[in-house]
C-alpha positions in Angstrom: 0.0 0.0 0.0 1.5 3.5 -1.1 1.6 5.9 1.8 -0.6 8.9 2.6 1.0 12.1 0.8 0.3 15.2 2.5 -0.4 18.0 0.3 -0.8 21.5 1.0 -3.4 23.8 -0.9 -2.7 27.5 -0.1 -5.4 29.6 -1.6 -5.9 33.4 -2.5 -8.1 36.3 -3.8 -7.3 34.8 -7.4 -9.4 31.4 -6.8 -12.1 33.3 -5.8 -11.8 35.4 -8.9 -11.2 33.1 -10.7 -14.5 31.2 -10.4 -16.1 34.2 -10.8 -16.8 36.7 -8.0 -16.1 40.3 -7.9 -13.4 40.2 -4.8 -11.0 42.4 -6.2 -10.5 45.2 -3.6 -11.2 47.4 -6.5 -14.7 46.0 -7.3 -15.4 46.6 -3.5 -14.6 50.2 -3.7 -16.8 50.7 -6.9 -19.7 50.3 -5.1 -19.0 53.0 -2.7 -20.2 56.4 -3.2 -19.0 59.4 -1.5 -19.9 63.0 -1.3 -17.3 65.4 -2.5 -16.6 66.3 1.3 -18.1 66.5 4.3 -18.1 69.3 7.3 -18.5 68.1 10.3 -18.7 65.4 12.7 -20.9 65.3 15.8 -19.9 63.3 18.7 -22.1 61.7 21.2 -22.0 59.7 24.5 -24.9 57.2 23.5 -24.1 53.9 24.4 -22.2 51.8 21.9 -22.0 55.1 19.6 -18.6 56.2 18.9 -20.2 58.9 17.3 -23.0 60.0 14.9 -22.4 61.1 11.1 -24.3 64.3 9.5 -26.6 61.7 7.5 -27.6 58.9 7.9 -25.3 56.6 5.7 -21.9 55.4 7.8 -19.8 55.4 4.5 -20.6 58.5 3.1 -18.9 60.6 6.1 -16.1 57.8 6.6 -12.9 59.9 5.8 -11.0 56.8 5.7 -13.3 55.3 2.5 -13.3 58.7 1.0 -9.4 58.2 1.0 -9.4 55.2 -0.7 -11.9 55.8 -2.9 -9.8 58.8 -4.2 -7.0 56.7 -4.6 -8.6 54.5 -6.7 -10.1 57.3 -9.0 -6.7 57.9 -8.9 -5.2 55.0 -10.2 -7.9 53.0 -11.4 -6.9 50.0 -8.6 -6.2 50.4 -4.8 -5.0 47.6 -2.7 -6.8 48.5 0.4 -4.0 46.9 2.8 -0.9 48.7 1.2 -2.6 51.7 1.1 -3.8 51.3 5.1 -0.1 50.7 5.5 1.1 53.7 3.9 -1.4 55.7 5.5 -0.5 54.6 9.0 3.1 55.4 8.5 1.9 59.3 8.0 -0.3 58.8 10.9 -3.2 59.5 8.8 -2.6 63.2 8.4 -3.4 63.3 4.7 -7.3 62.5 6.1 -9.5 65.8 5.3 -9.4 67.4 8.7 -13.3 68.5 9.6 -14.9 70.0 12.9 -15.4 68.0 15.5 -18.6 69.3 17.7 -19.0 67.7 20.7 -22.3 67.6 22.8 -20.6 66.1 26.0 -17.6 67.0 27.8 -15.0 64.3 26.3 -12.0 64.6 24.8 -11.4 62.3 21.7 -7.8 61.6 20.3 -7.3 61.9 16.6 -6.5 57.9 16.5 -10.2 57.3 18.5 -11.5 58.5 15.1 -9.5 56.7 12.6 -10.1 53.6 14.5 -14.3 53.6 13.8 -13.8 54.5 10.5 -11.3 51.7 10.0 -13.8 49.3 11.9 -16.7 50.4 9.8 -14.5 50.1 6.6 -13.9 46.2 6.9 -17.9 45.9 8.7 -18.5 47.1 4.6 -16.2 44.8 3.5 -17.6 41.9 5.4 -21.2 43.0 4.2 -20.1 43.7 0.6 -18.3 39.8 0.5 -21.5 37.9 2.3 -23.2 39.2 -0.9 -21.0 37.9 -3.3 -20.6 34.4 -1.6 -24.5 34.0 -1.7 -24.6 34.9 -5.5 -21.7 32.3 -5.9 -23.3 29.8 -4.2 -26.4 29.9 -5.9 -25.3 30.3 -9.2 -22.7 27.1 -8.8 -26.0 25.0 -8.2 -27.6 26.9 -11.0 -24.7 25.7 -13.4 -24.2 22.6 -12.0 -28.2 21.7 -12.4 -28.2 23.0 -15.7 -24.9 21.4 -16.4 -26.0 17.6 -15.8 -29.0 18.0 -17.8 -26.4 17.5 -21.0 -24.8 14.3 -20.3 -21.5 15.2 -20.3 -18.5 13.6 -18.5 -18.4 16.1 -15.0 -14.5 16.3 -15.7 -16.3 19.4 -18.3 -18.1 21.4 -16.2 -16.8 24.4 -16.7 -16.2 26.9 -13.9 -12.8 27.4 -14.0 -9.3 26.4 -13.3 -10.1 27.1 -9.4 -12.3 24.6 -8.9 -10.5 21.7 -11.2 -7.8 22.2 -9.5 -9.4 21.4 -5.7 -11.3 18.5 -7.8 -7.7 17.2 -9.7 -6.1 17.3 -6.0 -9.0 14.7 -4.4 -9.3 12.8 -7.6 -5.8 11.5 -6.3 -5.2 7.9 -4.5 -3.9 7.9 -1.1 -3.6 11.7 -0.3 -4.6 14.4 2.9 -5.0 17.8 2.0 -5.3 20.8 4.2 -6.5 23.6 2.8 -5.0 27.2 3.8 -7.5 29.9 2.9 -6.4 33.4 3.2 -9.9 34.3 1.6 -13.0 35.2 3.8 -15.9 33.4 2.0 -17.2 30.1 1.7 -16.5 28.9 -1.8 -14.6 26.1 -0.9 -16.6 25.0 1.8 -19.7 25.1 -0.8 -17.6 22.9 -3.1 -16.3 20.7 -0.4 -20.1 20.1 0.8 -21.3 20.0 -3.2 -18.9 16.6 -3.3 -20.1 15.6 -0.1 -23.4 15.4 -1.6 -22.7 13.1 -4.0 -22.6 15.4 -7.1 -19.6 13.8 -8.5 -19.5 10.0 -8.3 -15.6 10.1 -9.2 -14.5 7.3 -6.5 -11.5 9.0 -5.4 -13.3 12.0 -4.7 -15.4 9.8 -2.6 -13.2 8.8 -0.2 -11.3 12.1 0.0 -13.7 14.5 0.4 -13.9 14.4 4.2 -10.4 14.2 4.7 -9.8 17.9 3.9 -9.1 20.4 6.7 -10.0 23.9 5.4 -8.0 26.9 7.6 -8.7 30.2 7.6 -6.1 32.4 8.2 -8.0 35.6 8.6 -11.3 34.4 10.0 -14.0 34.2 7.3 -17.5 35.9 7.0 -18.6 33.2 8.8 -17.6 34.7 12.4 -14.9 38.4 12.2 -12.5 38.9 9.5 -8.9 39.8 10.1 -8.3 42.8 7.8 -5.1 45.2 7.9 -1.2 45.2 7.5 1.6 43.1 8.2 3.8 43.3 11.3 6.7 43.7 9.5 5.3 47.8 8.6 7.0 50.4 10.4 4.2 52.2 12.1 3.4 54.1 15.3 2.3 52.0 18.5 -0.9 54.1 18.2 -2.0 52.2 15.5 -1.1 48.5 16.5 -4.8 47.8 15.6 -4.4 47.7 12.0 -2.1 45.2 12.2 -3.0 41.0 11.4 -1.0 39.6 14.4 -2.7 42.3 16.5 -6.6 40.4 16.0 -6.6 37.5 18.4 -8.5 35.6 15.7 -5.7 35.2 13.5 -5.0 31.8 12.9 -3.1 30.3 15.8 -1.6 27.5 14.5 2.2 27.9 12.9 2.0 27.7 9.5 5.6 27.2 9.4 5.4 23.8 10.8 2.4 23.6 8.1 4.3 24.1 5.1 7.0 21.8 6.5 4.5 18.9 7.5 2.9 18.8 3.4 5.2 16.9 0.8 3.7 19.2 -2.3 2.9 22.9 -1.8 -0.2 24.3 -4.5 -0.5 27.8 -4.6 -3.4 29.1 -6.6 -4.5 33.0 -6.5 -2.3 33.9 -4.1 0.6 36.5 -5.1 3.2 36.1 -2.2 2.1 39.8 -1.5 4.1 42.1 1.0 1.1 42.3 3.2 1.2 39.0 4.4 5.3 38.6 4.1 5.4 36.9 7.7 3.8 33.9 6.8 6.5 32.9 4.3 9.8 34.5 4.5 11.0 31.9 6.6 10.3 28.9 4.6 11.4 30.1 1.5 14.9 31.2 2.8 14.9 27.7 4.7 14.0 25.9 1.0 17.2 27.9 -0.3 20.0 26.3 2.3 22.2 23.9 0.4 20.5 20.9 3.2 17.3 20.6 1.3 18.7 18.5 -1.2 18.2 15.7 1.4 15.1 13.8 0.2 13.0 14.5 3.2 13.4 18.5 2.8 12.6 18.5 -1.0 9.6 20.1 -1.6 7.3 20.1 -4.9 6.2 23.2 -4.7 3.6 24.0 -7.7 2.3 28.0 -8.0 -0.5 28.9 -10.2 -0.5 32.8 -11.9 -2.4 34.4 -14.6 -0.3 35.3 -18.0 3.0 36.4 -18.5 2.7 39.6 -16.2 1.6 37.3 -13.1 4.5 35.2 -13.9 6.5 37.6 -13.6 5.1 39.5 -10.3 6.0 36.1 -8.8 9.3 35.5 -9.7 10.1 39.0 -8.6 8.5 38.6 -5.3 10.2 35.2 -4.6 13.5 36.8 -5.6 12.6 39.0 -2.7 11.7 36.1 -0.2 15.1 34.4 -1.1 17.3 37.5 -0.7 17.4 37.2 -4.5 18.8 33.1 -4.1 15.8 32.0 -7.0 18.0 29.6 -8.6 18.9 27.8 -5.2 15.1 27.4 -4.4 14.7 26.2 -7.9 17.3 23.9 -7.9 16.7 22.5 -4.6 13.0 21.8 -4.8 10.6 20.7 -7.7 9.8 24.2 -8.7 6.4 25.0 -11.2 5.0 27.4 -12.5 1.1 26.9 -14.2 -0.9 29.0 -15.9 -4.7 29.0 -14.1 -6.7 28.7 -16.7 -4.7 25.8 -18.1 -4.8 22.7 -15.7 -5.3 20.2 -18.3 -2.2 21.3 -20.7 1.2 20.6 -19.7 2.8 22.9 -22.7 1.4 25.5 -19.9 3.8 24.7 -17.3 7.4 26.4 -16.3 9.9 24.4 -14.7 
């Protein structure tokens, strides 16, 4: 009997684009409209009120959204978590400064205010993502329904490289996957539960589909979501709160000893960004060191990326997480590159 290989599926913003949902931070801020400005701000002492807008609408007065949403008009794209980052290290004083009228005696600190508007910003993006999960998950039974009605083989169904991907994995013999999901909806868990149903009668799938343990990393719209900047950004004490390690529902266990635990490492839609740098830098300047060529160190480590450009943007930022040692990780580990539309073609593939 072959043994149990333990493979590692580390997922990001890009598989959930990829089968179809708007998630892109930039999509989020499209649906935000903002006034050209606002005046004032009342406080208030009403309990479990920080304070009370000039209308009625919590986004339109946030000075934080209006920030980013200039930014974006900007530049056509914002990354909400570089941009949080940046704007911390300035200690927010490029926010439009307004009057502050008081109807109690109680001093509030400039921080007390960025703060709210920094919880209310990620309450909107929890709101804005429950949304899009729903539509997902209705429209995957939708095409699936309307899918089985033709006959064809379910290797077709065609949702994307996202989801044959997960489905390639547990059509494997003898394997235990754990899922890492830096993502905050459920689209995995409705796929996981659409196999548990019986939808598929591949065999393998069978008998794999409740071996999978799904981990979120930054909680999930399910419970609180962990939204901000990595602890590596040099920022003021004051502003601790916007950072990931700072939200006691970050995920506890070490993903270091994660990634060393799984024989074959899959990233799909995730781009190594700098705002979750902690999680890796470690293991990929520990996959460098000349040891690794011991068989029990070697990693397969497979990364998925969209065209040449997101080829690229991951090459450069893995040159970064090796102090620029790429050809050491390459030639110590099984090393590949896929393109994420293209799971079934090997002519897609970079080793």
């Amino acid at each position: 009997m072959k043994n149990v290989k333990d493979v590692l599926l580390i997922v990001g913003n890009g598989f959930d684009i990829n089968l179809g949902l708007k998630t892109k931070y930039k999509d989020f801020i499209d649906t935000i409209n903002v006034p050209d400005g606002i005046d004032e701000i009342i406080l208030t002492n009403e309990p479990k009120k920080e304070f009370v807008r000039i209308n009625d609408s919590p986004v339109c007065n946030n000075r934080l959204i209006m920030e980013l949403k200039n930014l974006h008009n900007e530049k056509d794209w914002v990354d909400i978590e570089l941009e949080l980052g940046n704007l911390a290290r300035t200690n927010f004083k490029t926010l439009p400064q307004i009057n502050i009228k008081k109807d109690f005696t109680l001093s509030i600190e400039h921080n007390e205010l960025t703060k709210a508007e920094y919880v209310e910003l990620k309450k909107q993006l929890k709101a804005y993502l429950v949304v899009e999960d729903i539509e997902f998950k209705d429209k995957f039974k939708s095409n699936w329904v309307n899918f089985k009605s033709t006959g064809i083989s379910e290797y077709n169904f065609n949702v994307g490289g996202a989801y044959h991907t997960l489905r390639s994995i547990l059509c494997r013999e003898n394997i235990k996957l754990t899922i890492l999901n830096f993502n905050y909806t459920n689209t995995i868990k409705t796929i996981l539960n659409f196999f548990k149903e019986g939808n598929d009668v591949n065999m393998r799938i069978l008998n794999n589909r409740d071996k999978v343990e799904e981990l979120y990393v930054h909680g999930s719209i399910n419970s609180d979501i962990v939204f901000g900047i990595d602890e590596s950004e040099d920022i003021d004490d004051e502003y601790n709160y916007l950072l990931k390690s700072f939200d006691n529902i970050t995920l506890n266990k070490n993903i270091n000893r994660i990634l060393d635990e799984n024989d074959e490492i899959i990233f799909f839609g995730y781009s190594l960004g700098k705002t979750d740098e902690s999680y890796f830098d470690d293991f990929f300047k520990k996959q460098c060191i000349h040891n690794t060529k011991e068989k029990s160190q070697q990693k397969m480590i497979q990364i998925y990326c969209y065209g040449d450009s997101g080829y690229h943007d991951i090459y450069s930022r893995l040159r970064h997480l090796t102090n620029k040692n790429f050809n050491k990780l390459n030639q110590n580990n099984n090393l590949i590159f896929t393109q994420a539309d293209s799971f079934i073609s090997s002519n897609n593939t970079k080793k």
